[in-house]
BALO-557094 format. One record per residue (C-alpha): chain; x, y, z. Coordinates in steps of 0.2 Angstrom, whole numbers, plus 5000, padded with zeros to 4 digits. Each point is the difference from the previous one (the first is absolute). Example, Ala and Ser with C-alpha at 12.3 -4.5 7.8 and 13.67 -1.06 7.14 Angstrom:
BEGIN
 chaine    x    y    z
      A 5062 4978 5039
      A 5006 5017 4997
// end
This chain:
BEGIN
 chaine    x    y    z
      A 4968 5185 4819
      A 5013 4990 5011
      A 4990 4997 5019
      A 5011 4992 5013
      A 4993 4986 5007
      A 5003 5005 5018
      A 4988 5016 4993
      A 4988 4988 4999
      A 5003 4987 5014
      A 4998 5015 5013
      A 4983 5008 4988
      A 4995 4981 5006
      A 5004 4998 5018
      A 4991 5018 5002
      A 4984 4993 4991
      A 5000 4986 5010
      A 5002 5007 5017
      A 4990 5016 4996
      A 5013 5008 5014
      A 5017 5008 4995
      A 5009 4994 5018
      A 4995 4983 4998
      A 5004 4999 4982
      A 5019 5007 5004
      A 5001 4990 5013
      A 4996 4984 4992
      A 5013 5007 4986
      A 5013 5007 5014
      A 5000 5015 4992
      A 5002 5016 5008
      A 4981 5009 4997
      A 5006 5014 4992
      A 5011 4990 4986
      A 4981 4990 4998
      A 4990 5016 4997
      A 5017 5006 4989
      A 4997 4983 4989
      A 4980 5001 4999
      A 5004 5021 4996
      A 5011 4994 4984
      A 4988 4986 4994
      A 4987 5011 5000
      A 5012 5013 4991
      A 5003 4987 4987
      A 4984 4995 4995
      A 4991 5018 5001
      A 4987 4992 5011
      A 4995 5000 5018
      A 5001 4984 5010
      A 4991 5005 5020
      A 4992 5011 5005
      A 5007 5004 5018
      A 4992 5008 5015
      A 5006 5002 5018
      A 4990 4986 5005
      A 4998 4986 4983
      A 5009 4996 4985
      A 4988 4995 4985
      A 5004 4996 4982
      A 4996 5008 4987
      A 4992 4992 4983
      A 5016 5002 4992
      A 5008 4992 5014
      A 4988 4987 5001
      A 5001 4994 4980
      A 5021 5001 5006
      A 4999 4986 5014
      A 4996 4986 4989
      A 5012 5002 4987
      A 5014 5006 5012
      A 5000 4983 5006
      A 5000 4990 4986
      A 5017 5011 4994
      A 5007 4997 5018
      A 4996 4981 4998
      A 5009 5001 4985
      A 5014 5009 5006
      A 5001 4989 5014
      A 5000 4983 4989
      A 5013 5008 4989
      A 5012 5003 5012
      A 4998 4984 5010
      A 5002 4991 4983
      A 5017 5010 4995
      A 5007 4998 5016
      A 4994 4984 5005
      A 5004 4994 4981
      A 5021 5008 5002
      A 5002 5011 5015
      A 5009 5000 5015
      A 4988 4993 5017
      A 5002 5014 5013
      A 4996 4992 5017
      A 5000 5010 5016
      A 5007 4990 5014
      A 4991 5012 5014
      A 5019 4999 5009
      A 5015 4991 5000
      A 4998 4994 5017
      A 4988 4988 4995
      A 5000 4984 4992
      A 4996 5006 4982
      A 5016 5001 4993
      A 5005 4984 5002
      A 4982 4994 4992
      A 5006 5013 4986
      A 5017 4989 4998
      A 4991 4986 4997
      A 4987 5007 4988
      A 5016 5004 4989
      A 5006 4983 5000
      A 4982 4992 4996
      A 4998 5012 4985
      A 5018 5006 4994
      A 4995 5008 4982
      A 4987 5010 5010
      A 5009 5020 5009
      A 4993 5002 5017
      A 5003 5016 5007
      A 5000 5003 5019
      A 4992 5018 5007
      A 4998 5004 5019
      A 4987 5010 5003
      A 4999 4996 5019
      A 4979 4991 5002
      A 4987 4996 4989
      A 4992 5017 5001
      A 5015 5009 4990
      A 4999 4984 4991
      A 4983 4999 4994
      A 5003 5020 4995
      A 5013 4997 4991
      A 4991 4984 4991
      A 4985 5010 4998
      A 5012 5017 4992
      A 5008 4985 4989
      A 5018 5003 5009
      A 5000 4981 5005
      A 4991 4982 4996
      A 5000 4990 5014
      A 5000 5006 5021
      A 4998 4988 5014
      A 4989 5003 5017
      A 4982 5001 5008
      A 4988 5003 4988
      A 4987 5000 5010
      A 5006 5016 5008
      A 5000 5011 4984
      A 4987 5012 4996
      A 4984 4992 4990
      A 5002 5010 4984
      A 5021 4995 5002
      A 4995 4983 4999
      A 4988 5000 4987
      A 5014 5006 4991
      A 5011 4987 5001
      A 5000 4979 5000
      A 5008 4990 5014
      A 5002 4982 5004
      A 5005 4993 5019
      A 5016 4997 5002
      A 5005 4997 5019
      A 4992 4999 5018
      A 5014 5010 5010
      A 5001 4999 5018
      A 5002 5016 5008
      A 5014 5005 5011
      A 5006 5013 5010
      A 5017 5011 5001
      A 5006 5002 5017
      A 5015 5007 5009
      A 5013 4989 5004
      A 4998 5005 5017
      A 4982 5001 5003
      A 4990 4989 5009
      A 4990 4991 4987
      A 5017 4994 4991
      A 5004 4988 5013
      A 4984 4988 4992
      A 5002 4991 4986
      A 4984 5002 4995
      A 4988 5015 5006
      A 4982 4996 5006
      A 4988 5013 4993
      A 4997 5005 5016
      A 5016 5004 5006
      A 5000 5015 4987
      A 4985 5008 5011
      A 5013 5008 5013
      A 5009 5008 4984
      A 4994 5010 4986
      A 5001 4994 4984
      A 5008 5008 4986
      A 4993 4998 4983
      A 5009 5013 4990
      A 4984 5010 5000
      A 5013 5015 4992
      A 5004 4991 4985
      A 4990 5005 4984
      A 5005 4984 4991
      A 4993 4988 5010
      A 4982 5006 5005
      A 4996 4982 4997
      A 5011 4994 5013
      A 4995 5015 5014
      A 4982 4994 4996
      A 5005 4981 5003
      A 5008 5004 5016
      A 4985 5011 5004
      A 4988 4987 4998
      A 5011 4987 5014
      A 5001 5015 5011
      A 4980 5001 5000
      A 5000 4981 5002
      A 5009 4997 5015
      A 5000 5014 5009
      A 5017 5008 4995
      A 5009 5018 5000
      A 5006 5009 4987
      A 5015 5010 4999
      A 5000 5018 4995
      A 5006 5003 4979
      A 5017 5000 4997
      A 5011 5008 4986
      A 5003 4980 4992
      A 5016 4992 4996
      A 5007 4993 4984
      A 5012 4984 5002
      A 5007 4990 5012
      A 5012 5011 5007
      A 4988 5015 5000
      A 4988 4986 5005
      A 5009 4996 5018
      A 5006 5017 5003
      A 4980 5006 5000
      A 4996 4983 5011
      A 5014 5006 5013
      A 4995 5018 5001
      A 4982 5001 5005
      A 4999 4982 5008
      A 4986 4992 4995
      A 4993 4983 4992
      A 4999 5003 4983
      A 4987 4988 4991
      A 5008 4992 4986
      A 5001 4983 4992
      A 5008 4982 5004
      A 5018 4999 4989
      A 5004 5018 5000
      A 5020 4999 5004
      A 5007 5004 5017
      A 5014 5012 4999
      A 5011 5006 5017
      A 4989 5008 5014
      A 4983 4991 4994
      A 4991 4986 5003
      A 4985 4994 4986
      A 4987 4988 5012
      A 4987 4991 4994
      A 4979 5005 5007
      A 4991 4984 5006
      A 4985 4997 5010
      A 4994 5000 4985
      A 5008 5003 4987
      A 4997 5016 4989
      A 5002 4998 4984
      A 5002 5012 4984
      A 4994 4996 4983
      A 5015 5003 4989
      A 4991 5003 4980
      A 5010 5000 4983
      A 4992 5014 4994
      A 5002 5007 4982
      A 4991 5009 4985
      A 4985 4991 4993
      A 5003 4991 4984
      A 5021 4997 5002
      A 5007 4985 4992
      A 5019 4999 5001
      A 5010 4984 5004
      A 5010 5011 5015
      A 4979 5000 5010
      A 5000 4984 4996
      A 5018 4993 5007
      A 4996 5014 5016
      A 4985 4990 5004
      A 5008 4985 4998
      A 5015 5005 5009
      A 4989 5006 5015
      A 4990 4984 5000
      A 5014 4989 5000
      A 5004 5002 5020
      A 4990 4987 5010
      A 4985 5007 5011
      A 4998 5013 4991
      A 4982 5002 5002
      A 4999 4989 5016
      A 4990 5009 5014
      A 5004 4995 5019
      A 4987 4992 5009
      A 4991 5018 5011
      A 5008 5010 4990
      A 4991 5019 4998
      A 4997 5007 4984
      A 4991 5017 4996
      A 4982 4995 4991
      A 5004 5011 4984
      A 5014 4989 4998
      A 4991 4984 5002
      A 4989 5005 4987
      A 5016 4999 4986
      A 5003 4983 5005
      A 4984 4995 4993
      A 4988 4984 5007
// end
């Protein structure tokens, strides 16, 4: 009998959250492909796994003997892959977009380690990331950790990378883009976009979320999100409003990127990748992204969200 291991890494997520919303969500599956998956295991080993009623989910004995040795085959599994690929494979890396400073550090990464392929992915934040590091699509993402769900993270290893100054995207023409620099406070007469529409950056909304509640912000309604620059500045130009962003996204025509002071918030930026990788491309990335100085210097005042400070350790 031949069981695929996602069978199993879902029979697990349901045995550990005894909930089949939580367990697809922590999977981002759709529910009904979740209770599909458990139906077929259970089809496949002529057993029941749960017993489910409209308000619990319990296991059953046969499920409970599983859950054990479910894991060590996925541990298994897991180390196999990570020694195949990390041993020959390509890296895949997901830049988050290319409006950001990653591509550049990917250059780099290829000239430190020139026998090792680096792929580059652009999954649009470190939510679609992580999915797609947790569903095996990619090795490495960048972006807040901190704001991923607890059961995404335990899933994954991370290292800090880069204390990012925030920014905001104005207008050309409105008001705040004649400073050079925007006091926190100036954002009060505004609301503040923080691309509360965009699935792929939950952990970014929830960042921007978090300043609001700080210092006494507005947030802008949901918008359908952008992908690009181009589609970028267009979206910035049509509804108007400062969009919260990061120091060193590229200006293009119509836009104006300003810095936030008074204080400074900042954003952790993590290297975040499948636990148990070793590949000479991770190794040059890190390297690469370590090479630019201050990359972990933090401005005097500066603000940074307490989840946050607890990943840069004592």
């Amino acid at each position: 009998m031949d069981i695929n291991p996602r069978l199993l890494r879902v029979f697990v997520a349901v045995a550990e959250e005894l909930h089949f919303g939580r367990a697809a969500a922590r999977l981002y599956l759709a529910q009904q492909a979740l209770s599909r998956d458990i139906r077929r295991l259970e089809e496949q080993l002529g057993v029941v796994l749960f017993r489910r009623s409209t308000r619990q989910v319990e296991l059953t004995e046969a499920g409970v003997r599983l859950v054990p040795a479910a894991r060590r085959l996925l541990a298994v599994h897991d180390e196999l892959v990570a020694e195949t690929r990390g041993a020959a494979g390509p890296l895949l890396v997901d830049l988050n977009s290319p409006g950001t400073r990653l591509p550049r550090h990917l250059v780099r990464a290829r000239e430190l380690a020139p026998e090792a392929e680096i792929v580059a992915r652009f999954h649009g934040g470190l939510s679609a990331g992580a999915a797609a590091i947790v569903a095996g699509d990619v090795d490495v993402s960048f972006g807040r950790f901190a704001g991923l769900a607890a059961e995404t993270r335990a899933r994954l290893a991370q290292v800090p990378v880069r204390l990012h100054p925030m920014a905001v995207i104005l207008p050309e023409e409105h008001p705040l883009a004649r400073l050079k620099e925007v006091p926190l406070s100036a954002l009060a007469g505004f609301r503040l976009d923080v691309m509360g529409g965009n699935p792929n950056t939950t952990e970014w909304t929830d960042l921007g979320k978090q300043l609001a509640e700080e210092f006494g912000l507005t947030l802008a309604d949901p918008h359908a999100c952008p992908i690009g620059l181009e589609e970028l500045r267009v979206y910035v130009r049509r509804h108007g409003e400062p969009v919260l962003s990061s120091v060193g996204w590229g200006e293009t025509r119509g836009v104006v990127v300003r810095p936030l002071v008074d204080p400074v918030p900042l954003s952790l930026v993590s290297l975040v990748h499948r636990p148990g990788l070793r590949h000479p491309g991770l190794t040059a990335l890190f390297q690469a992204v370590a090479e630019e100085e201050g990359w972990m210097d933090r401005p005097a005042g500066s603000w940074l969200p307490a989840a946050d400070e607890a990943l840069l350790g004592p």
